[in-house]
N, C-alpha and C positions, 0 to 999 in steps of 0.2 A: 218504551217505558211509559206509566202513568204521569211523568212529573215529579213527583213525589220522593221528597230528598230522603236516600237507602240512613236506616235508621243505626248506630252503632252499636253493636250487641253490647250485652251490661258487659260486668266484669264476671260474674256469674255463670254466667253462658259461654265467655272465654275460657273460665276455670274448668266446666262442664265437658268443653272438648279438646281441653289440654290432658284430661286424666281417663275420657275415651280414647286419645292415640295414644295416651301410655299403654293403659290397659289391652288395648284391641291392633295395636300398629294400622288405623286405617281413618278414615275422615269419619268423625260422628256424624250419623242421620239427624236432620232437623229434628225432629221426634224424640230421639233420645236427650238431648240438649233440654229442650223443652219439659219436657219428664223430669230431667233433674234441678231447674232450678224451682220447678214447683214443688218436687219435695224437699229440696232444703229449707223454702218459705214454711213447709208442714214442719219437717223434725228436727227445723234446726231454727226456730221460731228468732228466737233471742238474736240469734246472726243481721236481722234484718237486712238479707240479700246479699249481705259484704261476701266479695270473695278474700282468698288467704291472700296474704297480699304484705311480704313479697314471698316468693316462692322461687326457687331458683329456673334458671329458665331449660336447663337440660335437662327429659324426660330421665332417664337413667339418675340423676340428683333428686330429680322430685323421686323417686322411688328408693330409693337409699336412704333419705331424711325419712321417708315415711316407715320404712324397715325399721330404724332405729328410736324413731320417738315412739311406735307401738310399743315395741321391749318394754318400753320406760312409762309409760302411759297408754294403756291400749283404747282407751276413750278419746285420746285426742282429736282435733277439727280435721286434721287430714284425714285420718284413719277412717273417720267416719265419714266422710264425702267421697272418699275412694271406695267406702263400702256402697253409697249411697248407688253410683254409677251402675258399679257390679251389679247389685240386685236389680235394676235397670235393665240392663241386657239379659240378663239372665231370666228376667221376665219375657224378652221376647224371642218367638221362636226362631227368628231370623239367626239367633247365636248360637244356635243347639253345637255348632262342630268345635264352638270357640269352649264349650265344657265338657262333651262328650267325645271319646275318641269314637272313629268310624271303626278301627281294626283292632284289632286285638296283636299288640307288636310288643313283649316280653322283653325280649333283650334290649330292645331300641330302647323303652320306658327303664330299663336301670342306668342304659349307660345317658342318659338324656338327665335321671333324677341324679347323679352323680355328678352331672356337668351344672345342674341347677344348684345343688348344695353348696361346690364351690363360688360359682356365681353372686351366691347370698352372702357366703359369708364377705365376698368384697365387697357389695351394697352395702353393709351393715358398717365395718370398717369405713367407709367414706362418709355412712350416714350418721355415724359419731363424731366425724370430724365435722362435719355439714350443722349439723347440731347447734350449734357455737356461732353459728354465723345466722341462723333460722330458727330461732329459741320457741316453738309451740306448745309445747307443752308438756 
């Protein structure tokens, strides 16, 4: 090592790749971290840097609060840093498989979108309840 005492990521950068393993189930690339809290500094000027805080700590919670405070608010600060991420990867081509399917598989994608709709609606329901405890907006 150079000596040099490891520096502690903001809170930012924490929030950055709490909502790439949501999104992506895998460890964010430095890069992508990096990417995102520069453009929250851009589009999210006013924030100056604050992550949400608190958020609940179980990915599956964080995405059910976020289900349900969009219904209700679809500008809200999660919504929109979860969006933030998204157009992030999706900028780079490293995720092309994480938005495009390789195969063309018809019945897999209805019985797959049928497992997803129910899925949501439990998200939703939890994230009504979650609501109340994580008031955003």
């Amino acid at each position: 090592m150079n000596g040099q005492p490891h520096a502690e990521p903001s809170p930012l950068s924490k929030e950055g790749e709490r909502f790439y393993q949501l999104l992506f189930r895998r460890p964010a690339p430095r890069q992508a971290i990096e990417a995102y809290v520069r453009a929250c500094s851009i589009l999210l000027p006013h924030l100056k840097s604050q992550a949400l805080d608190p958020l609940p700590s179980s990915p599956s919670a964080i995405e059910a609060l976020e289900l349900a405070t969009r219904l209700l608010n679809p500008s809200n600060p999660l919504t929109r840093r979860m969006h933030i991420m998204l157009y992030i990867a999706e900028a780079n081509p490293g995720h092309f498989q994480d938005f495009v399917p390789q195969r063309s598989r018809r019945l897999c994608a209805w019985v797959q979108s049928g497992g997803y709709f129910l899925r949501t609606l439990g998200l939703l329901l939890r994230g009504m309840l979650l609501r109340r405890r994580y008031p955003l907006g």
